[in-house]
N, C-alpha and C positions, 0 to 999 in steps of 0.2 A: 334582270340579273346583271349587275356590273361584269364588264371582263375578267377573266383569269389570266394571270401571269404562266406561261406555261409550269405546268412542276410546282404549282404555290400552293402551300397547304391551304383548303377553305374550310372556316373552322362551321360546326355543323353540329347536330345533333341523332344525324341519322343512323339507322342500324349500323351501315357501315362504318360508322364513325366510332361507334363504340365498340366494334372490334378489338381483342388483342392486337397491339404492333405485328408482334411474329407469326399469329396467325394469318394477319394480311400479305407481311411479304411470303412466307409458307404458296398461298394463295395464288404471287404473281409470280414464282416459279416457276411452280405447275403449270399455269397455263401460256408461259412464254416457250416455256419448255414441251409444255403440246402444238401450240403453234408452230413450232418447225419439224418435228419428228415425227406427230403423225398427222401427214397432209395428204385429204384434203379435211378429213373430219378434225383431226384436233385442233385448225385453224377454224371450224365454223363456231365448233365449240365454244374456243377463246373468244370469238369476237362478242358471240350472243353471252358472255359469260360478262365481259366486259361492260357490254350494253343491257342488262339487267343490273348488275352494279350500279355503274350509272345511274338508270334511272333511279333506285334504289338512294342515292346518295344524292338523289339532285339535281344533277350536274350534266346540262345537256352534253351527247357526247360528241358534238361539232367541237364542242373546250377541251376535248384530250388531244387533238389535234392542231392547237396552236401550237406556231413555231416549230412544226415538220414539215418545213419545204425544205430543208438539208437532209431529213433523212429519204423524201420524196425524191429527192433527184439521188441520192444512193441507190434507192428502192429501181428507181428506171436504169439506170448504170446498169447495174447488174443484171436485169431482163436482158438488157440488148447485149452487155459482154457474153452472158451465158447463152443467148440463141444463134450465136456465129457459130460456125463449125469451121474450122480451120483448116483440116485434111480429111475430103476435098471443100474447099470454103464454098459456105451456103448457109441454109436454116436448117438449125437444130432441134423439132420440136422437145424432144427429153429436156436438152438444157434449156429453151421455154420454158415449160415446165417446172424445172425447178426451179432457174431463175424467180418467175412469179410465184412460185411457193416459198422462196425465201423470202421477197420481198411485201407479201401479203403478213408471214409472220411479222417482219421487221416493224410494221404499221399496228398488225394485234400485239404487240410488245411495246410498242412506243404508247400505244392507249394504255395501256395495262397500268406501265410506270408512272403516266401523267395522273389517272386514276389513283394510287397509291399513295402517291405524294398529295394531292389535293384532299385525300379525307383520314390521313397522319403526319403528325408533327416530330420534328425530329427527338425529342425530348421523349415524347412517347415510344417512342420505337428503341431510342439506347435504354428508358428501363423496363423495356418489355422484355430486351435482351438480355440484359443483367438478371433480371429472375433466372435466367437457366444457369447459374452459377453453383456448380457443386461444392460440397462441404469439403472437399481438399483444397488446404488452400493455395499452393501453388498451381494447381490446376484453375483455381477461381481469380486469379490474380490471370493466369496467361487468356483465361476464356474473356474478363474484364480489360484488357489489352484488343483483342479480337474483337469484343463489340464495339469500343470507342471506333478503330480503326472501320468498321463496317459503318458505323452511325456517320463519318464525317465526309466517308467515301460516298453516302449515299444524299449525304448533306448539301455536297458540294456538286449534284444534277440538276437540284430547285435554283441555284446561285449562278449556275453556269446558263441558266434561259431566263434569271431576270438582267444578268448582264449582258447575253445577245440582244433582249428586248430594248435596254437602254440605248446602247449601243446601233440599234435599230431607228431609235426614234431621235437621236443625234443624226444621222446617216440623211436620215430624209429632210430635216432639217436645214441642214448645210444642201437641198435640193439634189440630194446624190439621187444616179439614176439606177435601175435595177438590172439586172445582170448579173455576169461573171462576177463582173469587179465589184460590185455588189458585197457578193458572198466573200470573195477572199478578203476583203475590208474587214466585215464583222466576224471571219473568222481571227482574223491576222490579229485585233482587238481585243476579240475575247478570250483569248488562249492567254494573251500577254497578262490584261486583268486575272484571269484563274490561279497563274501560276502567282503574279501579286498578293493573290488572296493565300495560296498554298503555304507561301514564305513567311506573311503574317500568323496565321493559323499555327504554322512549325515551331514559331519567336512565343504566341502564348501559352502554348502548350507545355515547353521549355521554362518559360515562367514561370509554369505551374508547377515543376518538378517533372515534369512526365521525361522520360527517359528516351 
């Protein structure tokens, strides 16, 4: 199997694939939103929920985890901030505890997403949403506002990790070494391109008439 761009739709024919759009984000809600709330079962849940998908769709799940080393050292940040105890300083096991139960969801939600995006395309997802458009029409014009705005926000996750990725492969290129400087390089890069892409995005839209 060729590599996955993280967050790249791969196009397919599997069950998963032919899901409704909303019933799959429906899907990864639920179980992002089990993954933190109830810990420790609604994260085993998620994870085997994620890894039956997966297999399900193909798609070894070592490839939902390309391009989570930024959220892997978020994930440890927070273990270690949360196991201090401050008064009187020492180990906390509770904040342990939660620490890695936030940061184990953080990781079943980052597969979830990667999942999502690789077996739907964005195209399908804004008219999966526009079906739920009610027969009033000011209400079907503000809920058709509401799905664009959801479609390009969720648009702009797959675009923001093939521009880390580029951006990646520049980096080491130019024999840049890994580290700190590393990361704040390709964030300091990618944010700048995002917001490029945001401003363009805003100019065709206006183009377009959109308000």
């Amino acid at each position: 199997m060729a590599e996955l761009t993280p967050y790249a739709y791969k196009a397919g024919n599997s069950f998963l694939h032919r899901l409704p759009a909303g019933l799959k984000l429906l899907c990864l809600l639920v179980i992002s939103g089990a993954a933190f709330v109830f810990f420790p079962f609604g994260l085993i849940f998620s994870f085997f929920f994620v890894c039956a998908a997966s297999f399900s769709a193909k798609i070894p799940v070592r490839y939902l985890y390309r391009g989570s080393g930024f959220i892997l050292l978020m994930a440890m940040t927070m273990i270690v901030f949360r196991s201090i105890s401050w008064e009187p300083l020492g180990f906390s096991y509770t904040g342990f505890r939660e620490g890695l139960g936030f940061a184990l969801g953080l990781l079943a939600a980052f597969a979830g997403c990667a999942l999502f995006f690789s077996v739907t395309s964005m195209p399908e997802l804004k008219e999966s949403l526009d079906s739920l458009r009610p027969p009033i029409p000011a209400l079907a014009r503000l809920i058709s506002y509401f799905t664009l705005g959801m479609t390009l926000m969720l648009g702009f996750m797959p675009r923001f990790f093939e521009i880390w990725a580029d951006a990646e492969t520049a980096y080491k290129a130019r024999a840049g070494r890994n580290g700190v400087n590393k990361l704040i390089f390709l964030m300091g890069v990618t944010l700048e391109r995002m917001i490029q892409l945001a401003i363009e995005t805003a100019a065709a839209l206006e183009m377009r008439g959109a308000e």
